[in-house]
C-alpha positions as CSV (number, residue, x, y, z in Angstrom):
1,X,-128.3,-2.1,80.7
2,X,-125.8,-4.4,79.0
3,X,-125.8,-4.6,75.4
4,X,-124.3,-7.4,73.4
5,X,-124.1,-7.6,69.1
6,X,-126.3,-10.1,68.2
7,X,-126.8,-10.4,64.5
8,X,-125.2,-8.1,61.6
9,X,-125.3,-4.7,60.6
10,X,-128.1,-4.0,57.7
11,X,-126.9,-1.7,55.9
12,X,-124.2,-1.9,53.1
13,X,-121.2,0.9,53.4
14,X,-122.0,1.1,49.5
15,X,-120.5,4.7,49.5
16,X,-117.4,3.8,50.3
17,X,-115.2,4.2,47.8
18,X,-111.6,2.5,46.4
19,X,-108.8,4.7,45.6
20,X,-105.5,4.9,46.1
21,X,-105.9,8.6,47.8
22,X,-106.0,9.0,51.4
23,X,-109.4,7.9,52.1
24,X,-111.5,10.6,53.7
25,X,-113.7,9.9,57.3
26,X,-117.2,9.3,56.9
27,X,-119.9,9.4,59.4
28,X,-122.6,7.1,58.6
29,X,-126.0,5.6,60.4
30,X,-126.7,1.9,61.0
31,X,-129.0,-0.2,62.7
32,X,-127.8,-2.7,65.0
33,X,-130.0,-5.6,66.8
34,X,-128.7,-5.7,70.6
35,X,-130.4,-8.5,73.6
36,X,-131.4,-6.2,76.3
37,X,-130.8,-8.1,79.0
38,X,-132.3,-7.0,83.1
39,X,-136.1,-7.6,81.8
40,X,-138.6,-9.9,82.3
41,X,-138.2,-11.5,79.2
42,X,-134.8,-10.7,77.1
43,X,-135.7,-8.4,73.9
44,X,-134.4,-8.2,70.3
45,X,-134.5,-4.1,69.8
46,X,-132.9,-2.4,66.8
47,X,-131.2,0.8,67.8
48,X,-129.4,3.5,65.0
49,X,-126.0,4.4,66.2
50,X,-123.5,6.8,64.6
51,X,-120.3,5.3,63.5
52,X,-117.0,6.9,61.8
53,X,-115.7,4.7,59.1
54,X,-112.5,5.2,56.8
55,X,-113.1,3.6,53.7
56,X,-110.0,1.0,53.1
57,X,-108.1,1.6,49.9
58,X,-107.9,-0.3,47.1
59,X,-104.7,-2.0,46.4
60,X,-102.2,-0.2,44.0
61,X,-102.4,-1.0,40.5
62,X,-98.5,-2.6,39.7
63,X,-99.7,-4.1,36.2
64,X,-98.5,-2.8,33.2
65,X,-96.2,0.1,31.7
66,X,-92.8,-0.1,29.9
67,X,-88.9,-0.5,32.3
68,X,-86.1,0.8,30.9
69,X,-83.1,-0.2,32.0
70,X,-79.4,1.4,30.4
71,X,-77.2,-1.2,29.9
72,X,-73.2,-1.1,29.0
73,X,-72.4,-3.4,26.4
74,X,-73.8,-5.0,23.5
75,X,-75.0,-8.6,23.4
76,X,-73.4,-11.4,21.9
77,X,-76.0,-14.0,22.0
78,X,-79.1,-14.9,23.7
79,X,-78.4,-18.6,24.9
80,X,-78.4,-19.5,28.4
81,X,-76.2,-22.3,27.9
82,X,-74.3,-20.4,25.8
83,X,-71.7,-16.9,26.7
84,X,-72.6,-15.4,29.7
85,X,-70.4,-12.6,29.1
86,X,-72.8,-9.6,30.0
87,X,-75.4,-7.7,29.4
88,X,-77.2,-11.2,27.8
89,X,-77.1,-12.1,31.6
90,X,-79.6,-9.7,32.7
91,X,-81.8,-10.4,29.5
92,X,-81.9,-14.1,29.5
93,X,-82.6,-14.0,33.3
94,X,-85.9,-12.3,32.3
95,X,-86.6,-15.3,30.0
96,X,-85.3,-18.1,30.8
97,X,-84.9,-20.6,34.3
98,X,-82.9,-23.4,35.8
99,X,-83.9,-26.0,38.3
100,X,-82.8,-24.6,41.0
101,X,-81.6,-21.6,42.7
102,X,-78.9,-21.3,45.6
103,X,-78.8,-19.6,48.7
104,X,-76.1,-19.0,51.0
105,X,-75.6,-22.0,52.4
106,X,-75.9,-25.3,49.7
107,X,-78.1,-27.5,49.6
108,X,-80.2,-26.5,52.6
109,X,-81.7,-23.2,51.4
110,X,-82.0,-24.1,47.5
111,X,-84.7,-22.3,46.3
112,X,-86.9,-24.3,43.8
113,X,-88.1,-22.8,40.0
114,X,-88.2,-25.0,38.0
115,X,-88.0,-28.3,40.3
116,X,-90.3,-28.5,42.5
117,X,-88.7,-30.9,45.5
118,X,-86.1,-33.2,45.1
119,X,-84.4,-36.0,47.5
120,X,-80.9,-37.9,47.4
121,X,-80.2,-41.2,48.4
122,X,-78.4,-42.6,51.0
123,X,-75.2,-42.6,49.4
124,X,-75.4,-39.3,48.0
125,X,-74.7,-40.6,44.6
126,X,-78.1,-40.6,43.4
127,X,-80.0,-37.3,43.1
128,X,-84.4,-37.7,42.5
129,X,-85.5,-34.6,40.8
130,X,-89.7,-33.8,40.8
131,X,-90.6,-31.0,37.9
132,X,-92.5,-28.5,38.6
133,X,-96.2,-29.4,36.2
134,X,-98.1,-26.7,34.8
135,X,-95.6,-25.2,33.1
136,X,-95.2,-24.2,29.5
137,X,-92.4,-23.1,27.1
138,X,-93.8,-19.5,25.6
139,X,-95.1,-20.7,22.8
140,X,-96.9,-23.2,24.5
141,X,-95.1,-26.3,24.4
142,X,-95.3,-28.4,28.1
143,X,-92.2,-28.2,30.0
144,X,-90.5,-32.0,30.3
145,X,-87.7,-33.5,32.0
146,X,-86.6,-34.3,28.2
147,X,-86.0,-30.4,27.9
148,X,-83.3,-31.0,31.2
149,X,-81.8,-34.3,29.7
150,X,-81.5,-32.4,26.6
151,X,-80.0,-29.4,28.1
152,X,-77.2,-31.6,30.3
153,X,-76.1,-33.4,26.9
154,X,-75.8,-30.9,25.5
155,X,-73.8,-28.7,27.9
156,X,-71.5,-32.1,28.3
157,X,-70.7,-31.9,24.6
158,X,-67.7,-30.8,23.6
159,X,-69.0,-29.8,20.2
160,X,-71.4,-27.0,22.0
161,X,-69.6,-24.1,21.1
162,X,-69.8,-21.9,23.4
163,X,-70.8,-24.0,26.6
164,X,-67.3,-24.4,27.5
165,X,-68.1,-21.8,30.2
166,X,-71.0,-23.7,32.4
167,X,-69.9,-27.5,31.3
168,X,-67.4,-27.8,34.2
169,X,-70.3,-27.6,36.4
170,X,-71.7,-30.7,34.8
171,X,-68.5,-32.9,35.7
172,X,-67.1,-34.4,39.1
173,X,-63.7,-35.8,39.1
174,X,-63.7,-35.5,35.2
175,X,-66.8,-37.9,35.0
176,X,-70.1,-36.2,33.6
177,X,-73.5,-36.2,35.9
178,X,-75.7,-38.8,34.2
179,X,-78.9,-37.3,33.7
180,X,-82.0,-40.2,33.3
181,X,-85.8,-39.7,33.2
182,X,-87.9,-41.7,35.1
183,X,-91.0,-39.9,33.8
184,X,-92.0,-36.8,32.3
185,X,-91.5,-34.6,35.5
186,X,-89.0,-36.1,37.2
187,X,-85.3,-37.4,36.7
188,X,-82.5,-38.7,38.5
189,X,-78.7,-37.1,38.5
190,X,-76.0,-39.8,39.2
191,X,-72.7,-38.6,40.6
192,X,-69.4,-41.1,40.8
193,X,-68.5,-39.3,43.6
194,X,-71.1,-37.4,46.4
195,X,-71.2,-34.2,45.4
196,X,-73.6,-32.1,48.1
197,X,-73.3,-28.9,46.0
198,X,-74.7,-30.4,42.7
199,X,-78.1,-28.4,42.8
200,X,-75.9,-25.5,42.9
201,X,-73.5,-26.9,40.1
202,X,-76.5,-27.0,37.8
203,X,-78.3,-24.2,38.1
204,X,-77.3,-23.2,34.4
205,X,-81.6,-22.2,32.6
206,X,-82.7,-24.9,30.7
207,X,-83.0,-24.6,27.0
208,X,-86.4,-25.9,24.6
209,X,-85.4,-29.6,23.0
210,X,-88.5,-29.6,20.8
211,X,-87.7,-25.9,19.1
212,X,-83.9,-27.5,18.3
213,X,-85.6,-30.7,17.1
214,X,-88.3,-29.2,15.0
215,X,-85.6,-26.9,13.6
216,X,-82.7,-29.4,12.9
217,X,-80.1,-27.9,14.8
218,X,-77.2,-29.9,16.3
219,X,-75.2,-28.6,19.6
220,X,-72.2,-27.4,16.9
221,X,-74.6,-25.1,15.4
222,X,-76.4,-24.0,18.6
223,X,-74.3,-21.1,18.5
224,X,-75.0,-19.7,15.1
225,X,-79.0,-20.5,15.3
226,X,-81.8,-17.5,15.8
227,X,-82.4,-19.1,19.1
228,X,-78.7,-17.6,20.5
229,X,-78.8,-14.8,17.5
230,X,-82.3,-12.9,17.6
231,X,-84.3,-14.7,20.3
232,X,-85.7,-17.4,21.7
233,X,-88.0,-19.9,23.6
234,X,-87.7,-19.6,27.9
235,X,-90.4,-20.3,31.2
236,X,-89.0,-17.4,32.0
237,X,-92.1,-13.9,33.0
238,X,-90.8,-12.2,29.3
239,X,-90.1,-12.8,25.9
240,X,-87.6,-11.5,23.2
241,X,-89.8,-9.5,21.1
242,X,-87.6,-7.3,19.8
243,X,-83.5,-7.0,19.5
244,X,-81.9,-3.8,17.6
245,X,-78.2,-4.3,17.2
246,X,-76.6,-1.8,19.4
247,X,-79.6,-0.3,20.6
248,X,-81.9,-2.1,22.5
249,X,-83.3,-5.8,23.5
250,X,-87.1,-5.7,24.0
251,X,-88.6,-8.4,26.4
252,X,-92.3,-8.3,26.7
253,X,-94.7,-10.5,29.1
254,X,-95.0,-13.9,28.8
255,X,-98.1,-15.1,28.2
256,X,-97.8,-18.7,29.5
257,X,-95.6,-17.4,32.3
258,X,-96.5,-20.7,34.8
259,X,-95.7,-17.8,37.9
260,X,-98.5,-15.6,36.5
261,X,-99.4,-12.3,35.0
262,X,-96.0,-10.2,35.5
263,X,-96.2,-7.1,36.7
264,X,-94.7,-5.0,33.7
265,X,-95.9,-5.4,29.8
266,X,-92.3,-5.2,28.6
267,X,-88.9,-4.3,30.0
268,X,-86.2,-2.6,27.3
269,X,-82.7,-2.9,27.7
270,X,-81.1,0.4,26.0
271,X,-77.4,-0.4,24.7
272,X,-75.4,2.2,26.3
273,X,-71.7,1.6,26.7
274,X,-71.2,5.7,28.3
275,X,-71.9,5.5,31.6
276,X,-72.0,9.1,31.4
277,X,-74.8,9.0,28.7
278,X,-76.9,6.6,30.8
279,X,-77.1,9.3,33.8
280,X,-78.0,12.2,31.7
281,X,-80.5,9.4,30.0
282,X,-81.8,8.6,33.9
283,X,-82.3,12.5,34.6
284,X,-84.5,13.3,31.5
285,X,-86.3,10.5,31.9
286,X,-85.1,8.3,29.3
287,X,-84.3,5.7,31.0
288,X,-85.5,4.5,34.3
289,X,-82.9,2.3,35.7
290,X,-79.0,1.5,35.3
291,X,-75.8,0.7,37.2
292,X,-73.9,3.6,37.9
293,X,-69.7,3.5,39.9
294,X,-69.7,5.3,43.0
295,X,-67.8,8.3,41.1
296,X,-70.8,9.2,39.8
297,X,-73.0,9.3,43.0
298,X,-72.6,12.7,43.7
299,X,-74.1,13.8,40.4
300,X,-77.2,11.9,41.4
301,X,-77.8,12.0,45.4
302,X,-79.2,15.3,45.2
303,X,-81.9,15.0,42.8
304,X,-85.1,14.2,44.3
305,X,-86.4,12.3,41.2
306,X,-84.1,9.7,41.5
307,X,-83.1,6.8,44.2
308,X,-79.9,6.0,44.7
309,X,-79.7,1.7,45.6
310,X,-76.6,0.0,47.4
311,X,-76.4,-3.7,47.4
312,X,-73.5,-5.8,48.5
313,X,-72.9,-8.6,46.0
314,X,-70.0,-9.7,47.3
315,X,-68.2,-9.2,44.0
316,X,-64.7,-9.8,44.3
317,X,-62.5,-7.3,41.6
318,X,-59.1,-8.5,40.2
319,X,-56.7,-8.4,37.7
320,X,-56.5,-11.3,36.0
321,X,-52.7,-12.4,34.1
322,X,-52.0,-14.7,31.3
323,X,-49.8,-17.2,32.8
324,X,-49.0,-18.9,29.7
325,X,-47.0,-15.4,29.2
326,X,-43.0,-16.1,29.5
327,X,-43.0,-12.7,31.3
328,X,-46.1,-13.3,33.7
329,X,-45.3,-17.2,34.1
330,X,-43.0,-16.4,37.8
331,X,-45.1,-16.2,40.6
332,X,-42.4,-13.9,42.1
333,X,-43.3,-11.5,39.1
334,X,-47.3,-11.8,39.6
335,X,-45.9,-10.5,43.4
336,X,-43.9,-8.2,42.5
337,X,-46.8,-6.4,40.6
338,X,-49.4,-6.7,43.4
339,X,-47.5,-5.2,45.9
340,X,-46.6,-1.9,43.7
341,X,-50.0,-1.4,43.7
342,X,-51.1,0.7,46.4
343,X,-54.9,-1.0,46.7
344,X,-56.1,0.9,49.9
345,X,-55.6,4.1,48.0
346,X,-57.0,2.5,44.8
347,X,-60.2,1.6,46.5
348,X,-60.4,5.2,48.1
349,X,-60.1,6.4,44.7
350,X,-62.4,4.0,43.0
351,X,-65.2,3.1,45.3
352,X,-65.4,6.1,47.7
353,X,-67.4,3.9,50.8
354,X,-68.6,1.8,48.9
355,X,-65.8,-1.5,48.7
356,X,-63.2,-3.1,50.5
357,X,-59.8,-3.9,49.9
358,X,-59.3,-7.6,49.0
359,X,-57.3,-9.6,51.5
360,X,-57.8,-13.6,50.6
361,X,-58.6,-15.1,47.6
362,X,-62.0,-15.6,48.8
363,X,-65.5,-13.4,49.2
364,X,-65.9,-12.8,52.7
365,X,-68.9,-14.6,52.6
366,X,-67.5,-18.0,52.0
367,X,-66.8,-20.1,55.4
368,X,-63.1,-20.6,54.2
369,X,-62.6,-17.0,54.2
370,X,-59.6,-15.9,56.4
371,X,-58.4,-12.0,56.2
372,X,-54.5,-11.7,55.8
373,X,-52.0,-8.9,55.7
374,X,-49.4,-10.9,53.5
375,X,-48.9,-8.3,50.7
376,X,-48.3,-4.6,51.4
377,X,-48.0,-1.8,49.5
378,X,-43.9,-2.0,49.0
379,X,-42.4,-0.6,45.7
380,X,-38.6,-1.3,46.8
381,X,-39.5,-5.4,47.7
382,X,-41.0,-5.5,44.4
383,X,-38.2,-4.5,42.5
384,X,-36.1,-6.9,44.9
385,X,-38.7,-9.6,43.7
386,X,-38.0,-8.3,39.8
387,X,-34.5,-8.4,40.3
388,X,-34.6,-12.1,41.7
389,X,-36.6,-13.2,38.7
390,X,-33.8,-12.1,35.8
391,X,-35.1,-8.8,35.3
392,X,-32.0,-5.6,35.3
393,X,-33.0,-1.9,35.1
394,X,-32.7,-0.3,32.0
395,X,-31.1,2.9,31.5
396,X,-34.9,4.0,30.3
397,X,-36.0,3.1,33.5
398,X,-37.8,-0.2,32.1
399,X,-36.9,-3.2,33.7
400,X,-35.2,-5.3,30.5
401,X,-35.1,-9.2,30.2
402,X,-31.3,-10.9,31.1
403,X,-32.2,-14.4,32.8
404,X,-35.7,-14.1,32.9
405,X,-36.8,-18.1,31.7
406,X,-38.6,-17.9,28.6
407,X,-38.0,-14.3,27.9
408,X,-34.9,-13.6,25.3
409,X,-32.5,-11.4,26.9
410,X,-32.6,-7.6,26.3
411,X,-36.4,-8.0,26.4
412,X,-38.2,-5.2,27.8
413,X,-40.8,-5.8,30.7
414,X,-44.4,-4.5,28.7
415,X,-47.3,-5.4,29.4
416,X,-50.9,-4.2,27.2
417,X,-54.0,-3.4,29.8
418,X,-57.2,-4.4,28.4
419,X,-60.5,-2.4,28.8
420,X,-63.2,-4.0,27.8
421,X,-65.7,-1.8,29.9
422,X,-65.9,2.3,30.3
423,X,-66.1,1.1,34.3
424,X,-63.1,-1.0,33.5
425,X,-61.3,2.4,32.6
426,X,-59.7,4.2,36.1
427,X,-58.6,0.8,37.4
428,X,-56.8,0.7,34.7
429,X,-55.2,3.8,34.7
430,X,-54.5,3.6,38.3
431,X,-53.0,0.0,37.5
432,X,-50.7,1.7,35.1
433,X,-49.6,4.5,37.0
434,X,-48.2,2.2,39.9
435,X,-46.6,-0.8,37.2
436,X,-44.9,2.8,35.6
437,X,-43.1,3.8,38.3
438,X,-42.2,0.2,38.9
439,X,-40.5,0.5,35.7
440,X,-42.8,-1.8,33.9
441,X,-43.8,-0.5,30.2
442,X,-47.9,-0.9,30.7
443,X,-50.3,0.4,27.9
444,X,-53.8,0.7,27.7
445,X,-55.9,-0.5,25.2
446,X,-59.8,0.1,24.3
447,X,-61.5,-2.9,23.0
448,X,-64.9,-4.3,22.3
449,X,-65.9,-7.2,25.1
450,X,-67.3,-9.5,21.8
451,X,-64.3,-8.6,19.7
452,X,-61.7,-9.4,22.7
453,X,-63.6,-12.4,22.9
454,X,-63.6,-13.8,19.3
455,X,-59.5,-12.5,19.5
456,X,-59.0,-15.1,22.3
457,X,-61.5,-17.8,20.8
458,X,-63.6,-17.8,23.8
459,X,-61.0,-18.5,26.1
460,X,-59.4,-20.9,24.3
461,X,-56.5,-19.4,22.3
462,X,-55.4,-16.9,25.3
463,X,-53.3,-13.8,23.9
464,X,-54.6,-11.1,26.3
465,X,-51.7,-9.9,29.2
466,X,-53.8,-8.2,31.7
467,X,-57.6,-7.8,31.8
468,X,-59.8,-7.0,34.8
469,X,-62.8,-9.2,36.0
470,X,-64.8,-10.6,39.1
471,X,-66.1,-13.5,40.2
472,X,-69.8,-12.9,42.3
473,X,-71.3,-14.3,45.1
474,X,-71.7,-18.0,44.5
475,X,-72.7,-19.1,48.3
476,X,-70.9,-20.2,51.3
477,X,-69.5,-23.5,49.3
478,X,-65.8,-21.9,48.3
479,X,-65.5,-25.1,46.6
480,X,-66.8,-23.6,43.1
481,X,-63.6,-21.6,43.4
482,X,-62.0,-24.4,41.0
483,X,-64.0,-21.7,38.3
484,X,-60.8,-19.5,38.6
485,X,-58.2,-21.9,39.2
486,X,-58.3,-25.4,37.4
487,X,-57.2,-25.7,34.0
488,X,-59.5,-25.8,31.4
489,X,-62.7,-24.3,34.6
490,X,-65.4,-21.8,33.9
491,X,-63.1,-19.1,34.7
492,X,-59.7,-20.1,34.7
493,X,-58.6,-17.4,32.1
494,X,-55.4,-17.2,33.6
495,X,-53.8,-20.5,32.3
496,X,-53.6,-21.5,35.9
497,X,-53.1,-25.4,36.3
498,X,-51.7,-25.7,40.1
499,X,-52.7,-30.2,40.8
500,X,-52.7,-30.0,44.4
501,X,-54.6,-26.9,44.2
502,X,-57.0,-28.7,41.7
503,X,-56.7,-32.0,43.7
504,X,-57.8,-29.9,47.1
505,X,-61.1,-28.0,45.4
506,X,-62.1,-32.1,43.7
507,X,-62.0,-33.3,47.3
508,X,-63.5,-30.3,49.1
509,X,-66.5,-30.8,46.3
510,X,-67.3,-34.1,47.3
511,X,-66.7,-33.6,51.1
512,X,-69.7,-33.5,53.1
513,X,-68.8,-32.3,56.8
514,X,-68.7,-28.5,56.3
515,X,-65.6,-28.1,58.8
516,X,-63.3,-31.2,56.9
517,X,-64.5,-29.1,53.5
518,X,-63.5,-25.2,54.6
519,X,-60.3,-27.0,56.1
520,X,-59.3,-27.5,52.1
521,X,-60.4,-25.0,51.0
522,X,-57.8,-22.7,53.3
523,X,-55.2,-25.2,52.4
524,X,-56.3,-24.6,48.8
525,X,-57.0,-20.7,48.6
526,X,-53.1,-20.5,50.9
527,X,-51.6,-22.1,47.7
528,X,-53.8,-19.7,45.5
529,X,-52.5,-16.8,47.2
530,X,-49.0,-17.3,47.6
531,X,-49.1,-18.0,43.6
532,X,-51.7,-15.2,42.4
533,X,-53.0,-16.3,39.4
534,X,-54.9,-13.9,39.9
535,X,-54.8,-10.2,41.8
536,X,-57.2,-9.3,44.0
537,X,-58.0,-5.6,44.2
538,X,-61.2,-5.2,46.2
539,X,-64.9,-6.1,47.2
540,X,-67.2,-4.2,45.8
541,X,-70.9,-2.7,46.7
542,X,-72.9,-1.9,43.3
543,X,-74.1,1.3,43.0
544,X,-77.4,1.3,41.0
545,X,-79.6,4.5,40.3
546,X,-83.6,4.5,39.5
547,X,-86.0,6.6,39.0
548,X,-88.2,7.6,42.0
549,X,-91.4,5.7,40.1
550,X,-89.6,2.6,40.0
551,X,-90.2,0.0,42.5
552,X,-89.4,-3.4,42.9
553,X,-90.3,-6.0,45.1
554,X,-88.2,-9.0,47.2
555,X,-88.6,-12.5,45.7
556,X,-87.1,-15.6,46.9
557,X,-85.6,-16.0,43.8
558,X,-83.0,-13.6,43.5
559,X,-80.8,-14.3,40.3
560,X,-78.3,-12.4,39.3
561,X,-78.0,-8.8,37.6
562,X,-82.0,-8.9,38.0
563,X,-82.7,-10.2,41.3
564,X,-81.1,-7.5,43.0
565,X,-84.0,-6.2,43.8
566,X,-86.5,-9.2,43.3
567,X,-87.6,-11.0,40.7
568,X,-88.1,-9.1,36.9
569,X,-91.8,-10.5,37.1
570,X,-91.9,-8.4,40.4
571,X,-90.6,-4.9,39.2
572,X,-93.0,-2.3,38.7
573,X,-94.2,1.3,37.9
574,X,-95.9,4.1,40.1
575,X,-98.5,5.7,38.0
């Protein structure tokens, strides 16, 4: 006899129940309605059969609960147009969003927020931006395209204290990308040039024009205002609640988050510039999340309470020199000092696994990248290249000034090593230890990031001579590279101002065909390396350390400090 389902089972599996246990097996009775087929006239007949059933979990409950995350440095402002130095990075992340996000390879992997699709014209002058609708500012207010007009003036104005950093991104062959609404969700972006990288270029988080408005604050004072100083308005999944000088930034959920409930009901950022304090805070508990340097994995690997994260960021570390320095200004001196330095041993030292020596002024991840061996570790050819410059050995075993332009004679060679981080520390250290024994007179000194910033006016009055930095991962396009190397750029801290190099990253910004682009950019990053503005030390691997409750969840928008493991929205607790 062939038996075939016919209707549905009648009775419920009411005793099942949800839990986030491992379900026990249950045998249970139900009657089913089978054809019997073979007869004289096919039958409906109910039969009971015996079936084992597992009941099916419920899903875990992510919502709620309190991240704390140990931070290094205190925060100078909240702005997103505004600083980026630090720690205010990962916090305004959490609150705040641009248009766009980019992925590895610009435009064609641009990941939408808060524009929702876009097109360009023919030309590729003209750039058609549709807004996301739906979404609100946190306290309510609609989300416009006057908020992204507002937003590109003001970055473009020179009186925006503080901007200076992002407003080179708004530019393209000095001319500023006009910004015009065609309605309330979506604008246009004219370029005089093409520019295929501009939804990259602009991906600085737009800022609330109706809360600077309603408030009567201009661009000069945007600085100054509560918004930059205690909190303010984002799209962003949290809010500033809270902000304790020194001690902590409390974010809690946004209400009007367009992207929906987040996960957590706050995130605090603890203020804790000892690394060594933040990994005795992660072991009790204290704190469930920071990022640690790879000297200090082995104080962590073992404990089974905590989860040691790797993620390749392709952060590339350097030295960075004041060229406007007399002693600094000879490329053959900027040489001479890179090659004392022994940097295979320095990264043995300082990453232990987890870096890479730097060998082009590139990431590896940019198409232009090319690996070369040009500068070995070879004390006696840098005192050659010392000796070349005007330098003579003094009797003290410090090289002393006798035609060195710029320098008076029977100057000695000293240089002052800035630490503006406690990570920052033993590449210093090492740095000294190899310029010594060149017979260079290098010191050390501690200093807040936010006071070495106000003593060098933001970049603008440069009196630092060495201090040590990165650039991140910023995609395949090397031609935002011009951050570190044209005058007056994002990152150009160095007083760098090289015109062919300047004239080669303009062109490669505004050259379409990928091969014609990477083909300046080598011609570019050759002149860039030859001169070293800058001195490339290695590529690093962050090292971060959570506790084992934490999880956190891949998003498609990864920004940042936050999105190495997914969006902030995203991250939650194990209870």
């Amino acid at each position: 006899m062939k038996k075939v389902q016919f209707l549905f089972v009648f009775v419920m599996l009411a005793t099942l129940l949800a839990s986030c246990a491992t379900p026990t097996p249950e045998t249970i009775t139900v009657i089913e309605t089978v054809m019997v087929e073979g007869t004289p006239v096919v039958q409906e007949v109910q039969v009971e059969v015996e079936k084992v059933v597992t009941a099916t979990p419920a899903e875990v409950d992510k919502y709620g609960g309190t991240f704390t995350w140990g931070v290094g440095d205190e925060v100078p402002g909240f702005s997103p147009i505004l600083n980026n130095w630090g720690t205010e990075i990962v916090i305004f992340q959490t609150t705040s969003q641009p248009l766009t996000w980019g992925g590895e390879n610009f435009p064609s992997d641009v990941v939408p927020i808060l524009a929702e699709s876009w097109e360009r014209s023919e030309d590729g002058l003209v750039w058609t931006i549709h807004l996301r609708q739906g979404v609100t500012w946190s306290d309510g207010v609609a989300f416009t395209a006057d908020d992204v007009l507002f937003t590109a003036a003001a970055i473009q104005d020179e009186t925006t204290t503080g901007a200076e950093w992002v407003r080179g991104r708004y530019f393209v062959n000095d001319v500023p990308f006009k910004f015009e609404k065609v309605d309330d969700y979506t604008l246009t972006i004219t370029t005089d040039a093409p520019v295929p990288t501009l939804l990259n270029d602009i991906c600085a988080c737009i800022v609330p024009k109706h809360y600077f408005e309603e408030n009567g604050i201009a661009n000069a004072d945007m600085k100054a205002s509560e918004f930059n100083t205690t909190k303010n308005i984002g799209t962003g999944p949290f809010v500033i609640s809270e902000y304790r000088q020194s001690e902590a930034v409390i974010v809690t959920a946004n209400e009007n988050y367009w992207g929906g409930k987040p996960y957590l009901d706050s995130i605090v950022f603890r203020l804790m510039p000892d690394v060594q304090s933040r990994i005795v805070a992660l072991q009790s508990g204290e704190i469930d999340f920071t990022g640690i340097s790879p000297q200090y994995v082995s104080e962590l690997i073992d404990n089974p309470n905590i989860n040691i994260f790797t993620k390749v960021v392709d952060m590339q570390y350097h030295l960075r020199l004041n060229t406007s320095k007399p002693m600094l200004a000879d490329k053959r001196t900027r040489q001479a000092l890179f090659i004392a330095m022994d940097r295979q041993a320095m990264v043995q030292t300082l990453k232990q696994g987890y870096g890479a020596v730097a060998d082009s002024p590139y990431n590896p991840a940019v198409s232009a990248y090319e690996a070369t061996t040009t500068y070995g570790y070879d004390v006696e050819q840098a005192k050659a290249l010392l000796t070349e410059v005007g330098w003579v050995m003094g009797s003290d075993g410090i090289w002393t000034a006798e035609t060195v332009e710029g320098v008076a004679p029977g100057t000695k060679f000293s240089l002052v090593l800035d630490v503006l981080y406690d990570e920052d520390e033993a590449v210093m250290v090492l740095t000294q230890s190899y310029w010594k024994a060149l017979g260079i007179d290098a010191t050390i000194r501690q200093i807040d990031p936010n006071v070495w910033a106000e003593e060098n006016n933001g970049m603008i009055d440069k009196k630092y001579d060495v201090y040590y930095s990165g650039i991140g991962y910023i995609g395949s396009n090397g031609a935002n590279y011009n951050w570190l190397v044209a005058n007056g750029a994002l990152d150009n801290d160095m007083s760098y101002n090289n015109e062919t190099v300047i004239d080669l990253f303009n062109q490669a910004k505004t050259t379409e065909d990928p091969a014609a682009r990477d083909a300046l950019l080598k011609e570019a990053g050759a002149i860039v390396w030859d001169e070293l503005p800058y001195l490339p030390i290695f590529y690093d691997k962050r090292v971060y350390a959570a506790n084992k409750n934490v999880h956190f969840e891949e998003a498609d928008w990864q920004v940042g400090m936050v999105g190495i493991f997914g969006a902030p929205d995203k991250i939650w607790i194990e209870k």
